[in-house]
matplotlib code that plots the C-alpha trace (Angstrom):
import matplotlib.pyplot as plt

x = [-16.0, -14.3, -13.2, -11.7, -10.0, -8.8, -6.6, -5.1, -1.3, 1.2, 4.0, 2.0, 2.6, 1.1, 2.9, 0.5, 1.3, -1.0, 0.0, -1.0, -4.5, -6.5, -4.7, -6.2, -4.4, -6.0, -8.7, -10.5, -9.0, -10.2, -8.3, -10.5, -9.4, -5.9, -5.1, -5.6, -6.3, -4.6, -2.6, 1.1, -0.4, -1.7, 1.1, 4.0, 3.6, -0.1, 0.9, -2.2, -3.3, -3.2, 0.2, 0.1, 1.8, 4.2, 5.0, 5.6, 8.3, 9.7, 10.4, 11.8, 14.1, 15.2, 15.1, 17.7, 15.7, 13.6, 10.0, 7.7, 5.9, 2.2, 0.6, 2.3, 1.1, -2.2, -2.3, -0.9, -3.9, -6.3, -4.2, -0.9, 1.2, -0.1, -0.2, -1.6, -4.3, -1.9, 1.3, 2.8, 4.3, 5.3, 8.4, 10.1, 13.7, 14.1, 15.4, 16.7, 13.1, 12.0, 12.2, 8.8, 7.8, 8.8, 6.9, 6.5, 5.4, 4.0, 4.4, 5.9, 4.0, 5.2, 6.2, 7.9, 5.8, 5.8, 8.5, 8.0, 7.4, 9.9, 10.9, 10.9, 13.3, 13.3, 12.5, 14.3, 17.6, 18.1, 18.6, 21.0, 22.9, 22.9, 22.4, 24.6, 22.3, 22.8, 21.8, 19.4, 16.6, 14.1, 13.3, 10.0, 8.6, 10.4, 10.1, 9.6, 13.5, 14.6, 15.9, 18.1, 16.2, 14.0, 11.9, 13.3, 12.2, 15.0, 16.3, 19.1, 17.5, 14.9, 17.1, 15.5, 12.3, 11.6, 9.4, 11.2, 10.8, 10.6, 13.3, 14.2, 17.6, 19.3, 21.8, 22.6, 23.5, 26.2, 22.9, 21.8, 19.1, 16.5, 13.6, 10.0, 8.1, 8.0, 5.8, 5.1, 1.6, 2.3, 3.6, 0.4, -1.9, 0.5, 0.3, -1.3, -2.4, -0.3, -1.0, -2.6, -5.2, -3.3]
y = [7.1, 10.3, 12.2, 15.6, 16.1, 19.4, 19.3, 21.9, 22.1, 21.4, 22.7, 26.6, 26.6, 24.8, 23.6, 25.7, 28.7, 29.7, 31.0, 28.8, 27.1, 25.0, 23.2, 20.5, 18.1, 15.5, 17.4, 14.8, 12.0, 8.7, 8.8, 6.1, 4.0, 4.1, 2.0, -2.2, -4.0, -6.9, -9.0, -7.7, -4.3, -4.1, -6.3, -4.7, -0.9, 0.3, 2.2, 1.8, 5.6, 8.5, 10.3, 13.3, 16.4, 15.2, 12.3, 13.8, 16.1, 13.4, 10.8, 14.1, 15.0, 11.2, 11.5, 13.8, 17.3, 16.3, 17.9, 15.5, 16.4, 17.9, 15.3, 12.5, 14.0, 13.9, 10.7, 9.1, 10.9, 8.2, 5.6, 5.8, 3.5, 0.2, -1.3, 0.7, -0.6, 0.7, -0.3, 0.3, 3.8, 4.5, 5.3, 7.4, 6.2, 2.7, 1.0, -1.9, -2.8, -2.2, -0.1, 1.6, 1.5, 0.3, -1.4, -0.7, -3.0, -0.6, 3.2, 3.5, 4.9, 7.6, 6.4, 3.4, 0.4, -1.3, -3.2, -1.1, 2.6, 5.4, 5.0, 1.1, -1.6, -1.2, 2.1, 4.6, 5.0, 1.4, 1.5, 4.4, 3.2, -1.0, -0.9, 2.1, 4.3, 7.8, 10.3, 12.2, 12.3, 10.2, 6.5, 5.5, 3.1, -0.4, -2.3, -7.0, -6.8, -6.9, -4.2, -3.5, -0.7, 1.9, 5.1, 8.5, 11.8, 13.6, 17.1, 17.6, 20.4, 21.9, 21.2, 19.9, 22.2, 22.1, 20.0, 17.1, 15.4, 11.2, 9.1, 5.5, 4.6, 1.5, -0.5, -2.8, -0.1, 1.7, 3.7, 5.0, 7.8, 8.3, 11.0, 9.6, 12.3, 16.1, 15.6, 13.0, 13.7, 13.1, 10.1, 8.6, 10.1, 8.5, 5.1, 2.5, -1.1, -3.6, -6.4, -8.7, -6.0, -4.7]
z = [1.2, 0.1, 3.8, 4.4, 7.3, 8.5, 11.6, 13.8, 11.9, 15.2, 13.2, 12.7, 9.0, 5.9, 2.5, 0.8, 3.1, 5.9, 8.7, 11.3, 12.8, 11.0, 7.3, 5.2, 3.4, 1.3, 0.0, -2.6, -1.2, 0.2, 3.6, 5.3, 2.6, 2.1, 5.0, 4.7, 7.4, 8.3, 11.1, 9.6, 9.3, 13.2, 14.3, 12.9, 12.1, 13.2, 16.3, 19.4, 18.9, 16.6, 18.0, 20.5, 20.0, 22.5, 20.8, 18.0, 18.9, 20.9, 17.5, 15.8, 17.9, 18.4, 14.0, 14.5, 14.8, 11.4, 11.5, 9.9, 6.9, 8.3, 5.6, 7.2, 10.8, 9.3, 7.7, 11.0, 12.8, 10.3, 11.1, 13.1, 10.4, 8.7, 5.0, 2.5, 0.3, -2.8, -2.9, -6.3, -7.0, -11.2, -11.5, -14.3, -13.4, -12.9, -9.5, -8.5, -7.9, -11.5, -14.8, -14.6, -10.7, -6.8, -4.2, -0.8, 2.5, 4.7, 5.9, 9.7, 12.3, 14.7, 17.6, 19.5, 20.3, 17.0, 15.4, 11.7, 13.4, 13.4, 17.1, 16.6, 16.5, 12.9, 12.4, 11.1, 12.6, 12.5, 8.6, 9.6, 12.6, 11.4, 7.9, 7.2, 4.9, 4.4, 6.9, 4.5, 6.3, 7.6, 6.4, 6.3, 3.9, 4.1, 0.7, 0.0, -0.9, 3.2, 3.6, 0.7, -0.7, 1.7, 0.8, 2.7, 3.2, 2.1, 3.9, 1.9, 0.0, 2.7, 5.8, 8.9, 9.3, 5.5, 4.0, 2.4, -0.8, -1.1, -2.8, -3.0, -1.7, -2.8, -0.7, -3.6, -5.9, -2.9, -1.6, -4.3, -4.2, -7.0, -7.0, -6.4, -5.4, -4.7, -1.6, 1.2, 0.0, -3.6, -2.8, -0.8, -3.6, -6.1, -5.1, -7.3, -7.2, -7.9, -11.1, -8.4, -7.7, -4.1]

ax = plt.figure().add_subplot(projection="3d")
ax.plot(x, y, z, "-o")
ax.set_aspect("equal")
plt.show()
């Protein structure tokens, strides 16, 4: 099923830039199914409810003053966090993951009542505050290696109201960051399956 959604933009600006009201992101894409279902999906990242305005500005300013990407507002308003049915994204640089691509768990939802959200007990500013990884932004996207390599977006460039780009840090290689994607919106469209079909 191919939806369009096209939400009021809480931030008053678009990527593509409008000035305010009413943005669309995701045009041509299958929003209703990107997420998977599942018991780790629900469990551990899928917040209860899409997240309120209030709640919003509430995890960024906890983030550190970071205003989420209005694609990853809107993708959360589908499904506030989970697995995605995709997981694979190609990769032109390799990783500690791999030569040619990376592999993600699951995307954190915004707010604070699950384990994987942003506000969670292992969401973003734990990998900051416990695991020591750079303050470059905001992490998001946990990977199978445990924690040793996460996906951020990265604020270095934009600065905190910007819209931020997506790269892979590595904790293995002394937090290395590689490029993955322009866009957090890139980087949902650019996801792949995996070998074993997920």
């Amino acid at each position: 099923m191919d939806v369009r959604r096209t939400t009021y933009d809480p931030y008053g600006q678009s990527p593509r830039g409008h000035a305010g009201g009413v943005v669309g992101y995701f045009e041509g894409f299958d929003v209703a199914g990107f997420w998977e279902d599942s018991p780790v999906a629900r469990d551990e990242y899928a917040e209860a409810t899409p997240p309120a305005p209030e709640v919003i500005a509430s995890v960024e300013e906890e983030l550190g003053g970071y205003r989420l990407p209005g694609s990853y507002v809107e993708l959360m308003g589908v499904r506030n966090g989970g697995v995605p049915v995709r997981v694979r994204f190609p990769m032109s640089e390799p990783t500690s993951w791999a030569d040619d691509h990376l592999v993600i768990n699951g995307i954190m939802g915004i707010g604070r009542t699950r384990p994987c959200s942003l506000g969670g007990e292992f969401g973003s500013r734990f990998w900051i505050e416990e695991w020591e990884y750079p303050g470059i932004g905001v992490y998001f996207a946990d990977t199978p290696s445990a924690g040793h390599d996460m996906l951020a977006l990265d604020y270095r460039a934009c600065g905190a109201r910007g819209e931020p780009g997506v790269v892979h840090v590595d904790q293995e290689n002394d937090f290395a960051i590689t490029f993955v994607a322009e866009t957090f919106e890139a980087f949902a469209r650019g996801l792949e399956s995996t070998a074993s079909g997920r």
